[in-house]
N, C-alpha and C positions, 0 to 999 in steps of 0.2 A: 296386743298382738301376740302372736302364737307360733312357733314353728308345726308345721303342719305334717310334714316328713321326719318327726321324731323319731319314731317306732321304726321306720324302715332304717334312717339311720345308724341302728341299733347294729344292722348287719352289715349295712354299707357308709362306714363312713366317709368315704370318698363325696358323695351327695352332697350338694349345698344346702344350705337349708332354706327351706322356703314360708314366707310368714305370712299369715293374713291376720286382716284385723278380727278382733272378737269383744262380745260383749257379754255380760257388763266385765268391767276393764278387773274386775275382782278375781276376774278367768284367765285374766292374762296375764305372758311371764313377762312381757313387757310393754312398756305405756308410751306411746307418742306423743310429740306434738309437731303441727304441722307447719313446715318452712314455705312451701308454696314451690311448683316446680314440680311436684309429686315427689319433694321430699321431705321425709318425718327426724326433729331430732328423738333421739329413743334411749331410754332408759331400765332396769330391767325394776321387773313390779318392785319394790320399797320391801315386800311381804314374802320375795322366793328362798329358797333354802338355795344357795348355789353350792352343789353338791356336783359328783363325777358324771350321772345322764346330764344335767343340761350344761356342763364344761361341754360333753363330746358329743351330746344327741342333739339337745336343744339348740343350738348354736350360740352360746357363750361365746364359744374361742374365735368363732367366728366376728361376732360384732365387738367384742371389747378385748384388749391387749389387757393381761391381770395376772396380777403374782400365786395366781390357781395350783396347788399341788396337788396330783395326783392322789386319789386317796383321804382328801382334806373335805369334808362339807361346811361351809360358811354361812351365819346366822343372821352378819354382816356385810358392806359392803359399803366405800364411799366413790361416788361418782368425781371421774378427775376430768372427764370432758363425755357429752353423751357421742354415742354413734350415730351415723347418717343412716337412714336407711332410704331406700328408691321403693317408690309402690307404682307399679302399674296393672294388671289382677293380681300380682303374686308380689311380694315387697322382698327381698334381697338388699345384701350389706352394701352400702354405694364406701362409708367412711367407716372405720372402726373406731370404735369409741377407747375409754381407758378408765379404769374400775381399780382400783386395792381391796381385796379381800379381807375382810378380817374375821375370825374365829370367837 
């Protein structure tokens, strides 16, 4: 999965973010798996840098609560519960997940 509204986000971060799925999953900032319901638990790719664009563009802050500093990019990360997400054409945060950062 992918936030699709990154880029615009860049000016408006007011915008939710919106995510579709993408392939192959090596493309994407983050990996599903599917609850049924049309909904994914979701995790972010194992392999992203979570740096300031995807805290504030990519929607980090939006799907996982994380001890994120401003300024800080992280090389790591361990997953403390994934996020829910909702898909119907466009996948949106149903549950925020919770992430620790680490450096």
């Amino acid at each position: 999965m992918r936030c699709t509204n990154m880029q615009l986000r860049h000016s408006r971060p007011e915008l939710e973010p919106r995510f579709v799925a993408v392939t192959p999953t090596r493309d994407a900032d983050y990996w599903g798996m599917p609850l049924g319901n049309n909904l994914f638990a979701v995790v972010p790719n194992p392999f992203l840098v979570y740096g300031e664009e995807m805290h504030t563009a990519g929607g980090m802050r939006e799907a996982f609560n994380s001890n994120y500093r401003l300024g800080n990019t992280y090389g790591r990360f361990t997953i403390k519960e994934a996020a829910i997400f909702q898909f119907g054409t466009i996948g949106k945060v149903f549950r925020r997940g919770q992430l620790e950062a680490e450096q």
